[in-house]
N, C-alpha and C positions, 0 to 999 in steps of 0.2 A: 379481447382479453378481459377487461372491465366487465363484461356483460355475463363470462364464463364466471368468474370470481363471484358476482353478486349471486347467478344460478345458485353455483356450490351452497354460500352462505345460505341460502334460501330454503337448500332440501336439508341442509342442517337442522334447520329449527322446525322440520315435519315432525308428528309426534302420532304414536298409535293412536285409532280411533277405541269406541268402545262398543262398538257393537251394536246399538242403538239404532231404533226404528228412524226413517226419513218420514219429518212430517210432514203431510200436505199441504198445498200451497193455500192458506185461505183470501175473501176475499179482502181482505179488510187491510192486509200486510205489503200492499202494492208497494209504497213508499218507504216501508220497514225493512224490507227483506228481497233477497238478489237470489234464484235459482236458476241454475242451469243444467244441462243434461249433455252429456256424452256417448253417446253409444260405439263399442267399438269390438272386433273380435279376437277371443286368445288365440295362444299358440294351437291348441286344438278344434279352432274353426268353431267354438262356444260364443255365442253374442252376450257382452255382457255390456251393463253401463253403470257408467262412472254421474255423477252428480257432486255440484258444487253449491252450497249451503251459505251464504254469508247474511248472517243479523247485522241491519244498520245501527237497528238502538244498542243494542250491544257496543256496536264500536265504538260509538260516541261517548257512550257510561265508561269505558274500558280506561284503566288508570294510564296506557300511555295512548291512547284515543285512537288507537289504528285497529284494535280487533281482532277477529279471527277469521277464518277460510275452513269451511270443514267440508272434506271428502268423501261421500259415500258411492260404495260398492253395491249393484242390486239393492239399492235402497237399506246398507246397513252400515254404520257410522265407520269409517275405515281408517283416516287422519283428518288431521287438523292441524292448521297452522297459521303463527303471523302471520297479519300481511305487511306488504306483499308476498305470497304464496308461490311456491312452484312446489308439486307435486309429482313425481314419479310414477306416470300409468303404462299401462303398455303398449310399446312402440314408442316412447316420448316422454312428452309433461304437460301438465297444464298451468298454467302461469295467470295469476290474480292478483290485479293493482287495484287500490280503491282512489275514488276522487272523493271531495270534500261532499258531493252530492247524489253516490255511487260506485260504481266500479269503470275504469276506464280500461281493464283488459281482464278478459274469462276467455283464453286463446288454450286451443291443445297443438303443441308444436312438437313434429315429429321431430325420428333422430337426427334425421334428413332439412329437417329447417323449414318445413312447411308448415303454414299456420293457419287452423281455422275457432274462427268462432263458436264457443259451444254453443247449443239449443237454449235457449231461454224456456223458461215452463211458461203455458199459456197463458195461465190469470196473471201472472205477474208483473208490475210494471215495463220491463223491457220487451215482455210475450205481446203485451196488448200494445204496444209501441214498431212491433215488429209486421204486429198482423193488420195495423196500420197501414203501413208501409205497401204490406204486399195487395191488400184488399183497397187501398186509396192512393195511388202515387202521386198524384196530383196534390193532394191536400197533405201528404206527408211532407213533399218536398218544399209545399209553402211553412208547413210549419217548421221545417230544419232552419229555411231564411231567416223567418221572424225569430228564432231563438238565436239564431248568430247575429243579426244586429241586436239583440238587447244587450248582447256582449260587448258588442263593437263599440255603439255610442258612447258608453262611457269609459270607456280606455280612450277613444279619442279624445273625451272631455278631460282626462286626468292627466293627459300626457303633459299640456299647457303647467296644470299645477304641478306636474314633476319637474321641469323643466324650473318654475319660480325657486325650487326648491334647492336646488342645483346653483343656483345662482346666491344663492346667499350665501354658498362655500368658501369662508375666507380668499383661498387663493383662485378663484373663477371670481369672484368680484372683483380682486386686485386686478386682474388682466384684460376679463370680458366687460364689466361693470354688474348693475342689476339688471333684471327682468322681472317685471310685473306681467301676471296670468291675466287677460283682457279676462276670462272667465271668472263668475264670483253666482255658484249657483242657492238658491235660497233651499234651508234645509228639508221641507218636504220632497222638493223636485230630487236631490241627493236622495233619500230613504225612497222615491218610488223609481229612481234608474237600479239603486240596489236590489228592491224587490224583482224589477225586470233580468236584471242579471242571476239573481239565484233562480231564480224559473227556465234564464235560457242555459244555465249550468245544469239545472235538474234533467230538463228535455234533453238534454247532448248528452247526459251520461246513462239514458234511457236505450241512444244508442250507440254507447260505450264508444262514444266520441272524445277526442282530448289533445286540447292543444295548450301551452307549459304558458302560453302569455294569457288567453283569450278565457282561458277557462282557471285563472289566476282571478281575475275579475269578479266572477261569480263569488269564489269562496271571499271576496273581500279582501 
């Protein structure tokens, strides 16, 4: 019921596109800029596709930091909307979440409840992330590992200091006592686990990976 309400609000705030050319992917905008592609056919058996447009610098400039989602038709400006985005195409929607380092969902879900991932464009960070993938699986899947423990480590490290923190609660000290964090890390080693963590946030949202604790971490 929650998930239908949130839909509704969401095609709420779609807004006409303007008709505007789709510009190419360059190469320079890997880490800027989120494309993807949909292809799918109308009522009259015409292929047509849908693409999803999302500017990161944009969002980040944008006065309440979340952005926009913009919709083209055959490559011609069709909607746009906050995100997170759900748009109305045919047969379904497509549904746009962003992470602090990306997008953690570009799904087109039928009426029916199926869901697939759209096409990422080739040059783009998550195309060159994909082709990865398919041309290296070996080397891809060590590098999924290595970005989930950059994650990891230090959430295990901060749990200790959540835990001190907890403890200095008026009434958890009344009952429990204190707790001292045996961990006390010196501040380079803190600013190069962070560096680690926003890199294995960046790589996970490369492929529109996202987990609510692990990738909590990353955004700091």
């Amino acid at each position: 019921m929650l998930k239908k309400w949130r839909t509704r609000r969401a095609v709420q705030r779609v807004q006409p596109g303007n008709g505007r050319t789709l510009k190419r992917f360059r190469w320079w905008q890997p880490l800027s800029r989120a494309l993807f592609y949909l292809p799918l056919k109308n009522d009259d058996g015409r292929q047509v596709v849908y693409a999803i447009d999302v500017n990161h610098v944009q969002r980040i400039l944008s006065d309440d930091g979340k952005g926009k989602a913009h919709l083209y038709l055959d490559g011609r400006h069709h909607a746009e909307s906050k995100l997170p985005a759900v748009f109305p195409v045919q047969g379904g929607t497509i549904e746009v979440a962003p992470t602090a380092f990306g997008l953690k969902r570009c799904h087109y879900v039928t009426a029916g409840g199926t869901e697939h991932q759209l096409i990422p464009d080739r040059n783009s960070g998550e195309g060159r992330r994909a082709h990865l993938d398919r041309e290296h699986p070996v080397l891809s899947r060590w590098i999924a590992f290595i970005s989930l423990i950059l994650l990891v480590i230090p959430l295990l490290l901060l749990i200790p200091q959540l835990i001190e923190v907890v403890f200095k609660v008026p009434p958890v000290t009344q009952r429990f006592g204190t707790f001292t964090s045996p961990i006390r890390l010196p501040g380079w080693l803190n600013f190069t686990l962070a560096l680690g963590a926003a890199a294995g946030g960046w790589e996970r949202a490369l492929r529109l990976r996202y987990n609510w604790l692990l990738d909590s971490m990353a955004k700091g």
